[in-house]
C-alpha atoms as a printed R data frame, in Angstrom:
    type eleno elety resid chain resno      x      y       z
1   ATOM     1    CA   UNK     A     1 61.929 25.855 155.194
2   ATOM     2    CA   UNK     A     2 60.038 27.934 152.834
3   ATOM     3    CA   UNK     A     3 61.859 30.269 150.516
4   ATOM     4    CA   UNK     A     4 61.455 33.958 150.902
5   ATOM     5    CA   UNK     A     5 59.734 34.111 147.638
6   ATOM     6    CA   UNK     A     6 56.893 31.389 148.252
7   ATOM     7    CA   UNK     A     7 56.360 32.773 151.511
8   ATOM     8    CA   UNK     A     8 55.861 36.122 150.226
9   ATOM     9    CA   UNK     A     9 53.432 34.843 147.622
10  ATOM    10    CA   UNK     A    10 51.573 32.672 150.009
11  ATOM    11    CA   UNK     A    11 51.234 34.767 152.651
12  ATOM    12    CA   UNK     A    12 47.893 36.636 151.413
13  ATOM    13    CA   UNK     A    13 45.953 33.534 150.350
14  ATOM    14    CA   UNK     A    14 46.576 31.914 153.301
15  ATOM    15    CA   UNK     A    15 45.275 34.367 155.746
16  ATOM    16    CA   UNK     A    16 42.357 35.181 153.746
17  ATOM    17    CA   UNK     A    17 42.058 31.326 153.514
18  ATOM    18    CA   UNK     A    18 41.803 30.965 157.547
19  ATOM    19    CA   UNK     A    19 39.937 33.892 157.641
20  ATOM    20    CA   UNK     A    20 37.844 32.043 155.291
21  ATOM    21    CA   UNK     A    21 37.165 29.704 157.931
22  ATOM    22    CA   UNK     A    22 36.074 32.628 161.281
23  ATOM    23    CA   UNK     A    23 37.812 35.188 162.519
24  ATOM    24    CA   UNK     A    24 40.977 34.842 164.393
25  ATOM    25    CA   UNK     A    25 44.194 36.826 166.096
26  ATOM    26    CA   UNK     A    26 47.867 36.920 165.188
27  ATOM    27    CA   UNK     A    27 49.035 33.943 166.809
28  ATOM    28    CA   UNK     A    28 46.270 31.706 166.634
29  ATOM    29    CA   UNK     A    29 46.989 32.424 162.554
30  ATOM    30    CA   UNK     A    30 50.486 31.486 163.055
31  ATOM    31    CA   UNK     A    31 49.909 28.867 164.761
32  ATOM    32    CA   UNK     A    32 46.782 27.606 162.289
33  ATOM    33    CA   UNK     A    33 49.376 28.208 159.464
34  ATOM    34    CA   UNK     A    34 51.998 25.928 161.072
35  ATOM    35    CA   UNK     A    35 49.547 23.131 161.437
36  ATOM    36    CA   UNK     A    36 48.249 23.236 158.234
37  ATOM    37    CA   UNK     A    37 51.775 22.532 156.479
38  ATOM    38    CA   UNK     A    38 52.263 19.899 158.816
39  ATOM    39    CA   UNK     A    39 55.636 22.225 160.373
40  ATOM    40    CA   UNK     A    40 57.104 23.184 157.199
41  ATOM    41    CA   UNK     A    41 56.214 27.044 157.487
42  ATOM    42    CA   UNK     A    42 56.593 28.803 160.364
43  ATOM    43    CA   UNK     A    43 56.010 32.572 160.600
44  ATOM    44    CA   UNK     A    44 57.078 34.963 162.824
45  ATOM    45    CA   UNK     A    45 55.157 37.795 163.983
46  ATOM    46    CA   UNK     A    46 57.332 40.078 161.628
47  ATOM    47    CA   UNK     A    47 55.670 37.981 158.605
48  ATOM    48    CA   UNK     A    48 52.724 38.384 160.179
49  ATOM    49    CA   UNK     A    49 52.037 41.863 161.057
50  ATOM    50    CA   UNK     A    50 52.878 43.622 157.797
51  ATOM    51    CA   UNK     A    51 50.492 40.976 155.989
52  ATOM    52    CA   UNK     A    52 47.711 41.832 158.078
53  ATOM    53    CA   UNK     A    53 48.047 45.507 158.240
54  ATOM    54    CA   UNK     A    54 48.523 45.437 154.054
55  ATOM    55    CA   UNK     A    55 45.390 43.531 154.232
56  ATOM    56    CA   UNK     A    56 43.491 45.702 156.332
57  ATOM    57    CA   UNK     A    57 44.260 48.956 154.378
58  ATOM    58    CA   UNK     A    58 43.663 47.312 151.124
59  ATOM    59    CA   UNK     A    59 39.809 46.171 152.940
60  ATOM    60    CA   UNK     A    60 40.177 42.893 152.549
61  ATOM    61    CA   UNK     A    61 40.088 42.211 156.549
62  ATOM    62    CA   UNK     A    62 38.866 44.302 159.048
63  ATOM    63    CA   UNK     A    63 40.175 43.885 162.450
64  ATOM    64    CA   UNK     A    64 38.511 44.787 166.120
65  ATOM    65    CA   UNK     A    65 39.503 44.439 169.784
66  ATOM    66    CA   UNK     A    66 38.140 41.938 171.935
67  ATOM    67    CA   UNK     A    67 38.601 41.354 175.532
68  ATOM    68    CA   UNK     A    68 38.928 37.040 176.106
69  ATOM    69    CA   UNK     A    69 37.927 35.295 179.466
70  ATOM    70    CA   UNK     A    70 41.781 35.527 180.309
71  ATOM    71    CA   UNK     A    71 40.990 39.556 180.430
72  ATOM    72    CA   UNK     A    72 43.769 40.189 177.848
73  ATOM    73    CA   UNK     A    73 42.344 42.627 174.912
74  ATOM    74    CA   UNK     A    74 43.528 41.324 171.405
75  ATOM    75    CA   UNK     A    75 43.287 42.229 168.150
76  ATOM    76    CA   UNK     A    76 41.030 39.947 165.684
77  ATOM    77    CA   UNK     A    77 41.023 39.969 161.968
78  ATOM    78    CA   UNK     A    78 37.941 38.372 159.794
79  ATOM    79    CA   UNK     A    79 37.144 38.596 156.263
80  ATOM    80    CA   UNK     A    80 34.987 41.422 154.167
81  ATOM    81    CA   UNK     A    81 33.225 40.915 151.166
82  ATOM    82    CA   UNK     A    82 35.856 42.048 149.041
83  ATOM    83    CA   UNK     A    83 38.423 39.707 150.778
84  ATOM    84    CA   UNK     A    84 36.447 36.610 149.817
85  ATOM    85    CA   UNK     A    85 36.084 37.926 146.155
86  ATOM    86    CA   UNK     A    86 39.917 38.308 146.405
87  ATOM    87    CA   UNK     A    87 40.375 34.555 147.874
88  ATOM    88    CA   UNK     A    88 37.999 33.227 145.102
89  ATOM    89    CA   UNK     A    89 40.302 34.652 142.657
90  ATOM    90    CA   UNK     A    90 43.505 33.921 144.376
91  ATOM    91    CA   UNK     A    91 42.226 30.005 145.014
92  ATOM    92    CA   UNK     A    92 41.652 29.788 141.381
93  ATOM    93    CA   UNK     A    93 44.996 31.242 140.181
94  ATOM    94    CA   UNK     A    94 46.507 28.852 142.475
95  ATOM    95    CA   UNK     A    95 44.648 25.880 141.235
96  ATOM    96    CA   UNK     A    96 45.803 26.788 137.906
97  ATOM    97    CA   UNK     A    97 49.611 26.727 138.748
98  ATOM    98    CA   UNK     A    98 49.633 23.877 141.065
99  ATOM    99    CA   UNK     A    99 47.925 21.654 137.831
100 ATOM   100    CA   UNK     A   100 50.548 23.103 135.976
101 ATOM   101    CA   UNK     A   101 53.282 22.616 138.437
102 ATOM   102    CA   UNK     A   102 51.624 18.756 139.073
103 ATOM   103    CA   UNK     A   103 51.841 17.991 135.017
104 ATOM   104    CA   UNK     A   104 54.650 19.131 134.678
105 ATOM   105    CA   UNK     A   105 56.720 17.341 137.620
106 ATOM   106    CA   UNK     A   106 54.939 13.926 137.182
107 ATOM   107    CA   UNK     A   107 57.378 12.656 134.707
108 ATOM   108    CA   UNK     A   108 60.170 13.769 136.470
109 ATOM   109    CA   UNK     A   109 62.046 10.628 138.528
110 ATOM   110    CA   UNK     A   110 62.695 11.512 141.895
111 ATOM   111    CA   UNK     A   111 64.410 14.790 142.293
112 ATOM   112    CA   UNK     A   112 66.031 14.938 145.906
């Protein structure tokens, strides 16, 4: 289980990051996020929402209804221009601390 803290500072570059990838809809981004860490984070809608909306009034998504061959209207999210500047910058700040995290832990014998 993540820690409140990691999941608040991962949240942002990893919707942008599966944004990144198409657009998408609240639970097919919880459900890509799950995947991709393999079960170790699992979000709730709760997570999810305020994340999105944050994102949307700060223009780095934009979001729009669509109707799918089910007939049920959802809400999609998918990247602007200023969201992938923000993701460039957030993928290289992350880059930067994982190296740092990596150097630093390498020497260390087995923690758990």
């Amino acid at each position: 289980m993540f820690s409140r803290e990691l999941t608040a500072a991962s949240t942002r570059p990893l919707v942008l990051g599966i944004l990144a990838r198409g657009e998408s809809y609240g639970y097919e981004i919880i459900q890509q996020v799950k995947e991709l860490s393999g079960g170790s984070i699992e979000w709730s809608e709760g997570v999810l929402y305020p994340v999105l909306h944050r994102l949307d009034r700060q223009q780095l998504v934009e979001s729009f209804w669509r109707t799918s061959e089910q007939g049920r209207r959802r809400k999609y999210y998918r990247l602007t221009a200023k969201g992938r500047r923000v993701l460039a910058a957030d993928r290289e700040q992350w880059k930067t601390a994982l190296a740092a995290l990596n150097q630093l832990w390498a020497p260390i014998p087995n923690l758990t």
